[in-house]
C-alpha positions as CSV (number, residue, x, y, z in Angstrom):
1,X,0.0,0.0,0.0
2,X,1.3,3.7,-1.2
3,X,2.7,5.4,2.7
4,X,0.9,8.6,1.5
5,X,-2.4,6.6,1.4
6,X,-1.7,4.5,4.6
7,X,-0.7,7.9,6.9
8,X,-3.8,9.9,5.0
9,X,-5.9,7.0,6.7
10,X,-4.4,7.2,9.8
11,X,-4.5,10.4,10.2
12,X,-8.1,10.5,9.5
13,X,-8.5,7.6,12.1
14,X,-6.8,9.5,14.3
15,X,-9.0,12.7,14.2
16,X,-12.2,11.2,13.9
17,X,-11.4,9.5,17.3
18,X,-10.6,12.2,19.0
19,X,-13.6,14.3,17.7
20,X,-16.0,11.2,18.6
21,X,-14.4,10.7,21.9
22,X,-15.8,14.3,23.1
23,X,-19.1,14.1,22.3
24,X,-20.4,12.9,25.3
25,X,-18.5,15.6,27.5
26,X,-20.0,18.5,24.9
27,X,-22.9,20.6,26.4
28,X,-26.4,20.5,25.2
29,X,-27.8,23.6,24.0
30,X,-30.8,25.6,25.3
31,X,-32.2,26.0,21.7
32,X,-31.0,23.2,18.8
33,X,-30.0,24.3,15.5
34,X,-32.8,23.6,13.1
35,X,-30.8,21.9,10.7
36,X,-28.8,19.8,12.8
37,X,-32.2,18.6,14.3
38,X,-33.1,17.4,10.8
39,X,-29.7,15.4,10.3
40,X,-29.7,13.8,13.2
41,X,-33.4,12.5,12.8
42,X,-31.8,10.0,9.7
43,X,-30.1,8.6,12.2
44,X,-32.3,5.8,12.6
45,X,-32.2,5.2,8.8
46,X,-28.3,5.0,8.8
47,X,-27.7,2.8,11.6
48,X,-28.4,-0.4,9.6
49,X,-25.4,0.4,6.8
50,X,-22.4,0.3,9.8
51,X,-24.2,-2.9,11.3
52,X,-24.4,-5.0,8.6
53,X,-20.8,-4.0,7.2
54,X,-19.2,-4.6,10.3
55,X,-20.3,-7.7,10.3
56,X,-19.7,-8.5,7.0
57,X,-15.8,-7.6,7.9
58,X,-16.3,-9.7,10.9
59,X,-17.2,-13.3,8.9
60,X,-14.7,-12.4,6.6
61,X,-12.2,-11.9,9.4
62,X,-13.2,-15.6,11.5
63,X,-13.0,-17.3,7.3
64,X,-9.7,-16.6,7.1
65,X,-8.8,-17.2,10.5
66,X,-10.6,-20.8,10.6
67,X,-9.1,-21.2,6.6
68,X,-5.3,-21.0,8.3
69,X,-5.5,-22.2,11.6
70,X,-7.4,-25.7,10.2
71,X,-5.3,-26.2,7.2
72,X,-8.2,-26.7,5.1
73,X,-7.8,-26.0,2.1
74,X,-10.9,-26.8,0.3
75,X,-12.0,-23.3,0.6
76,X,-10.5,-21.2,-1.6
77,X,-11.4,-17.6,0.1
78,X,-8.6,-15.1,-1.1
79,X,-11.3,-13.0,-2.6
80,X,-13.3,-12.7,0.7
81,X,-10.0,-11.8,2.8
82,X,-9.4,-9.7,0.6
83,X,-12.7,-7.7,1.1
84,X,-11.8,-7.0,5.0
85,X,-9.8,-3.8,4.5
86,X,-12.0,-2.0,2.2
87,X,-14.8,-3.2,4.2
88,X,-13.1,-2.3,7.7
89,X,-12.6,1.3,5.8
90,X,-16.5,1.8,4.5
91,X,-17.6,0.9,7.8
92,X,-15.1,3.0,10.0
93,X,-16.8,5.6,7.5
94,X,-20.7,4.8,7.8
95,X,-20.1,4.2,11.3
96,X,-18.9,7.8,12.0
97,X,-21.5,9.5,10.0
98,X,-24.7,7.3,11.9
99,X,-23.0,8.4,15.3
100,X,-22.7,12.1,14.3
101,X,-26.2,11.4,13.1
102,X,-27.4,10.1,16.7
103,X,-25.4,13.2,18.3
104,X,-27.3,15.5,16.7
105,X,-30.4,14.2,17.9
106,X,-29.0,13.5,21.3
107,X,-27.9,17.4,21.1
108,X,-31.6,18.1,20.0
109,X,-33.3,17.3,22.9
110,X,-35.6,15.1,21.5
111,X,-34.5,11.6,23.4
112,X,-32.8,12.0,27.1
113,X,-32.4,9.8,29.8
114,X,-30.1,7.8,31.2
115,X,-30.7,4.5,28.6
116,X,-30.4,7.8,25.9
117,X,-27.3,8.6,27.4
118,X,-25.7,4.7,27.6
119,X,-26.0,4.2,23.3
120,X,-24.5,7.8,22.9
121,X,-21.8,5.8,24.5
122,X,-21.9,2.6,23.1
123,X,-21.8,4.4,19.8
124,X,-18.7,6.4,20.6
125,X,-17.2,2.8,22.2
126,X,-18.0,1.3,19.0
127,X,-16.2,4.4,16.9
128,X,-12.8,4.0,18.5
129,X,-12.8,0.1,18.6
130,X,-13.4,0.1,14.8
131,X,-11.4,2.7,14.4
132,X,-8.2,1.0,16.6
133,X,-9.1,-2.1,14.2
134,X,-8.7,-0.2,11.3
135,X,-5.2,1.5,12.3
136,X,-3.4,-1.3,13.0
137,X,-4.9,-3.7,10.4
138,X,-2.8,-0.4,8.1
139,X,0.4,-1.0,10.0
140,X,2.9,-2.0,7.4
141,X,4.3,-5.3,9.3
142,X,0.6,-6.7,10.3
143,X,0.5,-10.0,8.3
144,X,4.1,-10.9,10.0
145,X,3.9,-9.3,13.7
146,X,1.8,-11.0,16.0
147,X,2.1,-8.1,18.3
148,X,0.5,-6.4,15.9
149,X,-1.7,-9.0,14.4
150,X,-3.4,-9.5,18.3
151,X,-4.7,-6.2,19.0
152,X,-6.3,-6.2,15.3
153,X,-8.5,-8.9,15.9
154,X,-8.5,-8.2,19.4
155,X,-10.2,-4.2,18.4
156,X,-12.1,-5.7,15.1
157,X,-14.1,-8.7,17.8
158,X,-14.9,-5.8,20.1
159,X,-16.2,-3.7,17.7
160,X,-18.6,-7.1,16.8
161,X,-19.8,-6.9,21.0
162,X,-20.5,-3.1,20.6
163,X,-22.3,-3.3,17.6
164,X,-24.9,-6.1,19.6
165,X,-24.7,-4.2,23.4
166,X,-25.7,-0.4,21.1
167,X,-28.3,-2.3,19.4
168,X,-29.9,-3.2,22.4
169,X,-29.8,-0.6,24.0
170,X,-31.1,1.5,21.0
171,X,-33.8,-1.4,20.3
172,X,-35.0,-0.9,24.4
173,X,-35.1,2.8,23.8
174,X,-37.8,2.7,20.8
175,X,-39.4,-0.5,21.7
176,X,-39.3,-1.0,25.2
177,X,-36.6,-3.6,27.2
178,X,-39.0,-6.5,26.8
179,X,-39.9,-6.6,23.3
180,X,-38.1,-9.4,22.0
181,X,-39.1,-11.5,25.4
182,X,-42.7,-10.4,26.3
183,X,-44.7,-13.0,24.3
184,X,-41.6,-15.4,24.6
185,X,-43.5,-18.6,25.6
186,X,-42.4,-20.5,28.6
187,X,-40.8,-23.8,27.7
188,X,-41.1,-25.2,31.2
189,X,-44.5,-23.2,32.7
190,X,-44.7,-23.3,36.2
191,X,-47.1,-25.0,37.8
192,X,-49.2,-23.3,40.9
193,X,-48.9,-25.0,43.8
194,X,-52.0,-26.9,45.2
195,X,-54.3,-25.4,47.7
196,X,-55.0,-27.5,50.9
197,X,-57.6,-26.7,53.4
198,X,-58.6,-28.0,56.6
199,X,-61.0,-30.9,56.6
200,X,-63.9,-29.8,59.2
201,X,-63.7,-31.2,62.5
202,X,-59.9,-29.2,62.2
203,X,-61.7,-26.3,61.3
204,X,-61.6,-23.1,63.7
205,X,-65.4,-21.5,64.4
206,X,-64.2,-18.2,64.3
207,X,-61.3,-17.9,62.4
208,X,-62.4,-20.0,59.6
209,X,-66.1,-19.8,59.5
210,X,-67.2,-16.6,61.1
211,X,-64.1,-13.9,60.2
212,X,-65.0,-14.7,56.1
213,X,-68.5,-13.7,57.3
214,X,-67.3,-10.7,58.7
215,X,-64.6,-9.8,56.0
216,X,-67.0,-10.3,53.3
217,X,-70.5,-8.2,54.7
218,X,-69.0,-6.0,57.3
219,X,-65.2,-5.0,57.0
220,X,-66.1,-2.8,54.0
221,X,-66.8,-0.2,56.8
222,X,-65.2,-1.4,59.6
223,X,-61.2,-1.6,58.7
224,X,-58.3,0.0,60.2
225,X,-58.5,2.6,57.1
226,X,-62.6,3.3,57.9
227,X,-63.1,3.0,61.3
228,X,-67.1,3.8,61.0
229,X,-68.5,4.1,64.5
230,X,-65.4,3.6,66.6
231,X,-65.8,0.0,65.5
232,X,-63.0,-2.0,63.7
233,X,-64.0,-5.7,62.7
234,X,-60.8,-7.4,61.7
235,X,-59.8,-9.7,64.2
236,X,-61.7,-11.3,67.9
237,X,-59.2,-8.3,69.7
238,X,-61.0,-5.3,67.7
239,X,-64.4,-7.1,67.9
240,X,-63.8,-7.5,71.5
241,X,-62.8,-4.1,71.8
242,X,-66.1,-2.5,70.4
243,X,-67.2,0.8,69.2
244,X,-68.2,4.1,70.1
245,X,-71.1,2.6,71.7
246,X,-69.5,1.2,73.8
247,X,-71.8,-2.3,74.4
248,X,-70.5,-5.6,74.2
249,X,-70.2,-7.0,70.4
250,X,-70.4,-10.5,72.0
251,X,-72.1,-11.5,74.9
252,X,-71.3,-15.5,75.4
253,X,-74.2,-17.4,75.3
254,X,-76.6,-15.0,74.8
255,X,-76.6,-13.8,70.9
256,X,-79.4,-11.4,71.5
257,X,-77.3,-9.4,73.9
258,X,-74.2,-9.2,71.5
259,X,-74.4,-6.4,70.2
260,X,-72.5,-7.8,66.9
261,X,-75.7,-10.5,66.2
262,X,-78.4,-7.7,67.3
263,X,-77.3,-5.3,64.7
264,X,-77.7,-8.1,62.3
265,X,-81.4,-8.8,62.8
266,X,-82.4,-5.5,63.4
267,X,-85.5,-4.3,60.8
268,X,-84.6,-2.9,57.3
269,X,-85.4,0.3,57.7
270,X,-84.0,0.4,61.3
271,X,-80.7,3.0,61.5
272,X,-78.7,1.0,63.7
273,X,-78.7,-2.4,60.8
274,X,-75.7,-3.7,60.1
275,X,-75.0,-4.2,57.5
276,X,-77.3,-1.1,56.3
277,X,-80.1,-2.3,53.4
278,X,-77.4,-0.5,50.8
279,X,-74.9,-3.3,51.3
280,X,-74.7,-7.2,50.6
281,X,-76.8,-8.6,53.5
282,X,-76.0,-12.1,55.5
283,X,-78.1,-15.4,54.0
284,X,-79.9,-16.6,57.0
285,X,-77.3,-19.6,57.3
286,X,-74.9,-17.1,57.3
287,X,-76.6,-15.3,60.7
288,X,-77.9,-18.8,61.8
289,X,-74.1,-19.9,62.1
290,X,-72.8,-17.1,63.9
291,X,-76.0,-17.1,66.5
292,X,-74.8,-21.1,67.2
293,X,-71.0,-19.6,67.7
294,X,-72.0,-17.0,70.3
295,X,-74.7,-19.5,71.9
296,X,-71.7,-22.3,72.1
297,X,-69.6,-19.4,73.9
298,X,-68.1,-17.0,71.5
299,X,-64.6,-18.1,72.0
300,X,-61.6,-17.2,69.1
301,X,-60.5,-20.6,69.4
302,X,-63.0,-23.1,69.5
303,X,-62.3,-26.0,67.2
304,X,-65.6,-27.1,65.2
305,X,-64.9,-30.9,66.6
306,X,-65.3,-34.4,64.8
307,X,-69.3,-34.7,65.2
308,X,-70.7,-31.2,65.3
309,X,-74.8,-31.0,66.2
310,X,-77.3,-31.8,63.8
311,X,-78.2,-28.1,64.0
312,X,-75.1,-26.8,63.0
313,X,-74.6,-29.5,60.7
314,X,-77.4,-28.2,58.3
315,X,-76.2,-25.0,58.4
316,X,-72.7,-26.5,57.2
317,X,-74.0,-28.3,54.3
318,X,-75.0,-25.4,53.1
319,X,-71.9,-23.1,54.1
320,X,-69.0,-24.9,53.5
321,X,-69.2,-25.8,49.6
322,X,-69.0,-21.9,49.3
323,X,-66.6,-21.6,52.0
324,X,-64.3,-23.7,50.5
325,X,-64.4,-22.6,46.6
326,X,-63.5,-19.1,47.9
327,X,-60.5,-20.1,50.4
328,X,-59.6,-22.0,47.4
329,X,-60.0,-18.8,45.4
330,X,-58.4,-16.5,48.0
331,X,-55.8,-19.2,48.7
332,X,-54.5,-18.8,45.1
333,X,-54.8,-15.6,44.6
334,X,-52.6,-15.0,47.4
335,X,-50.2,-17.1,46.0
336,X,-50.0,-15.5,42.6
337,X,-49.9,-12.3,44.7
338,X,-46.9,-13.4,46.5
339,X,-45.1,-14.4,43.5
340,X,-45.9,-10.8,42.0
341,X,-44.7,-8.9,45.1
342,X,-41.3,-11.1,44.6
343,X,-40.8,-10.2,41.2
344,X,-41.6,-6.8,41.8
345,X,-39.3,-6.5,44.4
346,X,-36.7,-8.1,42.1
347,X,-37.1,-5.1,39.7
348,X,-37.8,-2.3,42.7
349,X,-33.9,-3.6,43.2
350,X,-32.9,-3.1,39.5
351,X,-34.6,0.2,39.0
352,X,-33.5,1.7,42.8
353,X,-37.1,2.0,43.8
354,X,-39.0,0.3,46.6
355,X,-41.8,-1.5,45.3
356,X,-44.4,-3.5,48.4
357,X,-48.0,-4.0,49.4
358,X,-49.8,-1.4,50.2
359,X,-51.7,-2.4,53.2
360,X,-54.5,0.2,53.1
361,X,-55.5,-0.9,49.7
362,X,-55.4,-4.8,49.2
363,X,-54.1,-6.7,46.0
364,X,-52.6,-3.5,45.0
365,X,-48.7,-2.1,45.1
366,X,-46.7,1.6,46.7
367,X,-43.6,2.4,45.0
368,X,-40.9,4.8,46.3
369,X,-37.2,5.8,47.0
370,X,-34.7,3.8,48.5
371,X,-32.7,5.3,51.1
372,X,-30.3,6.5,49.8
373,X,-31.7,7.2,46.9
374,X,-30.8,6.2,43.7
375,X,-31.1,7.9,40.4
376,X,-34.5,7.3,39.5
377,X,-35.3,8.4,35.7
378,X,-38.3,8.7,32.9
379,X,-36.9,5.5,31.6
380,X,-37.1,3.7,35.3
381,X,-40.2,4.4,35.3
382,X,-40.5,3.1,31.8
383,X,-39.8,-0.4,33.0
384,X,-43.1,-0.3,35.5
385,X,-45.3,0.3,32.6
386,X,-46.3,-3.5,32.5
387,X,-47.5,-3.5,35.9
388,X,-49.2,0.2,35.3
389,X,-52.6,-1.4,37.1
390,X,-51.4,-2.8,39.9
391,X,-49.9,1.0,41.9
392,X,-51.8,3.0,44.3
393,X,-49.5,5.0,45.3
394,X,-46.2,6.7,43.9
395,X,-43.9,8.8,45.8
396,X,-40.8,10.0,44.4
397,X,-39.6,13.1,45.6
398,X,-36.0,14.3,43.8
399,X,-36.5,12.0,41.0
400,X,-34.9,13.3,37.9
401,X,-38.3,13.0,35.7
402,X,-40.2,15.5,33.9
403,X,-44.1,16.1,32.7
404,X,-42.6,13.1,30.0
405,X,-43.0,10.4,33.4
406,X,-46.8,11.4,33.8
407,X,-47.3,10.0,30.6
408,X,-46.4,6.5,32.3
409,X,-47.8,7.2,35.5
410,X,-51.2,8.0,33.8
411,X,-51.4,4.6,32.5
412,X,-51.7,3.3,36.4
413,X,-55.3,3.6,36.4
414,X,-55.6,2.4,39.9
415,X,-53.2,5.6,41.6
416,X,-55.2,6.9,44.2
417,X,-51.6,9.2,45.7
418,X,-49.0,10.4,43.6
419,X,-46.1,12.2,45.4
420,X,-43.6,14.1,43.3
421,X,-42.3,17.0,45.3
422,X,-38.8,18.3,44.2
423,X,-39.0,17.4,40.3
424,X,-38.6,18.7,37.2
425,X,-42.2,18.3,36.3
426,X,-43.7,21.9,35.0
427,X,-47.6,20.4,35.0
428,X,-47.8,20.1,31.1
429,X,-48.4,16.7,31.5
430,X,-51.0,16.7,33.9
431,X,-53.4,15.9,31.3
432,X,-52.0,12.4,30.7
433,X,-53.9,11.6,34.3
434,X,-57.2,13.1,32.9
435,X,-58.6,8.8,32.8
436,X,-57.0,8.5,36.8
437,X,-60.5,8.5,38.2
438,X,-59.3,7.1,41.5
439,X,-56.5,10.0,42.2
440,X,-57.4,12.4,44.9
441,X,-54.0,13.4,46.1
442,X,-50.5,15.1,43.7
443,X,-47.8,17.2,45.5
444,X,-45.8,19.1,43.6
445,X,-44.3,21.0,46.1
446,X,-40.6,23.1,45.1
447,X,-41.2,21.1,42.0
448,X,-40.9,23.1,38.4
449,X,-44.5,23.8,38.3
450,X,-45.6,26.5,36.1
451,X,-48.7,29.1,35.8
452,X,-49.2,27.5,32.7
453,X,-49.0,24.4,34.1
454,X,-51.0,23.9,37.1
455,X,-53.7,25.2,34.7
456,X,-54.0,21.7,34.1
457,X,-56.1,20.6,36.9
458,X,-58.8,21.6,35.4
459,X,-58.8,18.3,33.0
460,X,-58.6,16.3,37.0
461,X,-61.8,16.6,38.1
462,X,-61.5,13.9,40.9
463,X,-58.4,15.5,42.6
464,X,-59.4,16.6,46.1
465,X,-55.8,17.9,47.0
466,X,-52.7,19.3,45.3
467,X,-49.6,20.7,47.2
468,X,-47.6,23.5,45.5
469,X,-45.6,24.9,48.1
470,X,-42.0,26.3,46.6
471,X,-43.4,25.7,42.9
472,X,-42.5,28.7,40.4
473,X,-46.8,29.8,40.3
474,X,-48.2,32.9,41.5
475,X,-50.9,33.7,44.3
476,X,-52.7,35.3,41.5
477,X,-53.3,32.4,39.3
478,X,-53.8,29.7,42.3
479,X,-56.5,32.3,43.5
480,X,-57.8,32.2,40.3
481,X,-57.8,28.3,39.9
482,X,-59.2,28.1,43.6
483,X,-62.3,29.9,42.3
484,X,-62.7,27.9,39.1
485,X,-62.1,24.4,41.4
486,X,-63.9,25.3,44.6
487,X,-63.9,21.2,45.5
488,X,-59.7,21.0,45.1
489,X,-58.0,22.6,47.6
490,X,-54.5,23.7,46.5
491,X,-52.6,24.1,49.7
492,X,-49.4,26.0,50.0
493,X,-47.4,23.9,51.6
494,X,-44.5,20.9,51.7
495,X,-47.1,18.2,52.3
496,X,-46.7,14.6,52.7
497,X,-44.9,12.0,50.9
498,X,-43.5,8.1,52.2
């Protein structure tokens, strides 16, 4: 090869390394160049040349490696190796242009993010491991010097595992991390484990006959969330605790003097039923079984026994069929619950967030920061978008997200709290939550909130409560807003988060 030609390409090597090296230390600019925001837009259109040439040069490369290390001489390939240094040249050349390409739209402001930031990266990785390829596959004494021979290959196979990790990582970026996996069938699907239950003479009265009573007609009003009356009904403790009222719910012996079976068989129309004529009612096997528990003594553990009464026999034959197909039902659920609060754990851990059971609101998830928290981004919060339905609650405050996250966060149609004080979110993307008919409660306090902004409200009819305090919005326009939304009260101050 002519020196002139050879230094002319290392020189150019050189360069374009050291120009492509900088790019991710070079600022972002408040206001993008219109025409550099158009070039880098074919970005996506020029990423396929540099892939498929590099490895084109690559199977080239591993032919002529396998051709002289085997000694096989059937195939006849000097016109393939031949190929790798013009190919090694157009792709050092392809591959520069596509990552200028993807700086310029990095520089536009159109994609950011930390996953954004990683390909920028990977690209620039990928520049100066082709590019260190391509040098020393031009040093004059290559095809002799194994020192020099090494770190070819060595650069040219690195370049092959860039090419793959960018890929990816561009691939997650526009389609999400799990699209290649999420209809991936299993090839060895787990089986649930069976559900057991007690036979009935091992069967607890009140535990397992009365409390699913209970739970199912009464706790709707009576939990440690809605304590109506004073009264909380979800274990014997509370029950024996009472309510306001201060009379014994369970008087042993004596079920019309318990106060719990009184309320029970009280008249329709009377104000003191329970449950009131608006809710489910008990079936009269239902009342007739927990009459025969208080009557045999109203005790938490009392063990329904190998030859229960002909009385409460009856009542069993009709009860426990139902009982059973809705442990059975509850049992599994549970289950698949449990193995959903694992995995979401597992990916809490990956994303930096702490994802658990929210005990106010059953079946259903909280997520928040760890402590110390981690670097939490639109893109983390990307990765919960498969389990959008299953969050009540979200709180994280200093989260590097903008109004971009609420487009996620408005697919979690079940968020009754959403906590995201000391962000960069302005409020124009409060109308992705317009469809959150459950949400009563957003802080955005000493976030970026705007005038223009919190305007938004308006589209969030069920809000009951929005913090502001330290956002950039005037008195002026929240007295405005006030007026226009007299049932939202926008309170100026820090509020609450977990």
């Amino acid at each position: 090869m002519d020196s002139r030609f050879r230094t002319f390409i290392w020189v150019f090597l050189i360069v374009t390394t050291i120009v492509v090296a900088s790019f991710p230390f070079l600022p972002i600019p408040e206001k993008p160049v219109g025409v550099f925001v158009f070039l880098g837009r074919f970005h996506p259109v020029l990423l396929h040349f540099p892939i498929v040439l590099i490895l084109l040069t690559l199977i080239f490369e591993g032919l002529g490696i396998y051709q002289k290390w085997s000694g096989n001489n059937k195939l006849k390939l000097p016109n393939l190796t031949a190929l790798v240094g013009p190919l090694l040249l157009v792709s050092a050349i392809s591959t520069l242009i596509t990552v200028v390409g993807g700086f310029l739209l990095f520089q536009s402001g159109e994609y950011r993010g930390e996953l954004v930031r990683q390909h920028l990266w990977g690209g620039v990785l990928l520049m100066i491991a082709l590019n260190s390829a391509a040098f020393f596959y031009w040093w004059p004494s290559r095809q002799t010097n194994k020192k020099v021979q090494a770190p070819y290959q060595g650069f040219l196979f690195l370049a092959g595992a860039l090419v793959i990790v960018t890929s990816h990582i561009g691939g997650t970026i526009t389609h999400g991390a799990d699209f290649l996996t999420e209809h991936l069938p299993s090839l060895r699907p787990e089986k649930p484990a069976p559900v057991e239950l007690k036979s009935p003479e091992e069967l607890l009265i009140f535990e397992d006959l009365v409390m699913p009573i209970i739970e199912d007609k009464c706790q709707s009003c009576h939990n440690q969330y809605k304590v109506k009356g004073g009264l909380v009904l979800t274990s014997y403790a509370s029950i024996e605790k009472g309510g306001d009222s201060e009379k014994a719910l369970i008087t042993p012996h004596d079920p019309f003097q318990s106060e719990l079976f009184h309320r029970m068989i009280l008249p329709m129309n009377d104000d003191e039923r329970m449950p009131p004529p608006e809710k489910p009612q008990l079936e009269p096997y239902e009342l007739d079984l927990i009459e025969w528990w208080i009557q045999k003594g109203g005790e938490e553990n009392m063990l329904l026994g190998e030859s229960p009464s002909d009385t409460i026999s009856t009542i069993l034959d009709q009860y426990l069929p139902d009982l059973y197909q809705s442990s059975r039902l509850k049992m599994r659920q549970q289950q698949e619950l449990d193995q959903l609060a694992e995995e979401l754990e597992d990916l809490g851990e990956e994303l930096g967030l702490v994802i658990e059971l929210d005990p106010e609101y059953t079946g259903f998830f909280t997520v928040s920061m760890q402590i110390p928290p981690a670097l939490i981004t639109n893109h983390s919060l990307e990765k919960l978008r498969p389990y959008a339905s299953l969050f009540s609650k979200v709180s994280l405050p200093g989260a590097d997200i903008d109004d971009d996250a609420l487009f996620v966060i408005g697919k979690m149609t079940n968020l009754r709290d959403l906590y995201l004080p000391k962000t960069c979110v302005t409020g124009e993307g409060l109308t992705y939550l317009k469809d959150l008919t459950l949400l009563e409660n957003i802080n955005l306090s000493n976030s970026e909130l705007s005038n223009v902004g919190i305007l938004n409200l308006i589209h969030l009819p069920e809000v009951k409560r929005v913090y502001v305090w330290g956002a950039e919005t005037d008195t002026v326009v929240l007295q405005s807003l006030r007026a226009h939304l007299p049932e939202v009260k926008i309170l100026e101050e820090e509020g609450e988060y977990f």
